[in-house]
N, C-alpha and C positions, 0 to 999 in steps of 0.2 A: 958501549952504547946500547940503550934499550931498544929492543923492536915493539913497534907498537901497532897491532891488530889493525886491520881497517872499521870495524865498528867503533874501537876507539877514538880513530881522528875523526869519524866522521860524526860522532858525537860531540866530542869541542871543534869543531869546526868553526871558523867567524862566521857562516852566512845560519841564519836563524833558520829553522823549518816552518814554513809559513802556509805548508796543506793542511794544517790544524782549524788553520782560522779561515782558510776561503770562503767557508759557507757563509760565514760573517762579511767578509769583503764584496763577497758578492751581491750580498745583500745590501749594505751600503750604497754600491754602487749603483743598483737598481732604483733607492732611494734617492741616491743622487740627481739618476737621469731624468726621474719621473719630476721632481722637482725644478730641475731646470726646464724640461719640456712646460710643465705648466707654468713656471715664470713668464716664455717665449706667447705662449699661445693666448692666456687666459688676458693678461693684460688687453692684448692688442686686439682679441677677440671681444673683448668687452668695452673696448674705447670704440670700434666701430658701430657693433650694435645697439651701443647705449645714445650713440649721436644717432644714426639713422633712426631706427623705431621707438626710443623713448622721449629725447629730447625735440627732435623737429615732428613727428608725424603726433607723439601723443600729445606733447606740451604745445605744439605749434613755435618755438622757439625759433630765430633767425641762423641763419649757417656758421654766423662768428659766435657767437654767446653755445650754439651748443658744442662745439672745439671747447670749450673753457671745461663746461659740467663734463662735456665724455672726458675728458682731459683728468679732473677731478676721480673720476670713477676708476680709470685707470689707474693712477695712483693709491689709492685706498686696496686697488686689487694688488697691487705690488707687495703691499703691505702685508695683506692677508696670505698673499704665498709664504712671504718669508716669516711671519708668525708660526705656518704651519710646519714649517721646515725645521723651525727651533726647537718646537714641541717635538716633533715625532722624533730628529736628531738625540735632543734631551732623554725621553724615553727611550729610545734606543740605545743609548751608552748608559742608564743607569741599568735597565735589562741585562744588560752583558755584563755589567760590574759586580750585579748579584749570582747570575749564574758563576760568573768565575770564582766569585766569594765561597758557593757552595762546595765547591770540589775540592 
């Protein structure tokens, strides 16, 4: 039977080495949270302010009709989060698809 070095098994080993790419994971992840942070905040933060000081005090609108337009406003912010999210995702995995290309 062969004896086989400890660099060797720990070279084919099953579990992958994955301190290569933390800088990447972390980054991601940092991508991730900023994005959900502003999913949580921006929406809700702009359905209240867009009913209080845009729709009732600047339009003069009634308290039911301006629920509908902040209503409206918030979804269109939903939108634009997750636009943003596609793109900078998008541009982030083709970034890494070139660098790894180059090596």
């Amino acid at each position: 039977m062969e004896k086989l070095d400890k660099t060797a098994l720990n070279a084919a080993g099953p579990f992958p080495d994955f301190r290569q790419n933390e800088g990447s994971l972390v980054s991601t992840l940092k991508t991730l949270l900023f994005f959900t942070a502003l999913m949580i905040i921006l929406p809700i933060g702009l359905y209240f302010a867009s009913k209080v000081y845009v729709f009732e005090a600047s339009f003069g609108m009634s308290n039911r009709d301006s629920y509908f337009y902040a209503a409206i406003v918030a979804v269109v912010a939903v939108h634009v989060v997750l636009a943003m999210f596609v793109y900078v995702a998008w541009n982030e995995g083709s970034r890494q698809w070139h660098e790894g290309k180059q090596d």
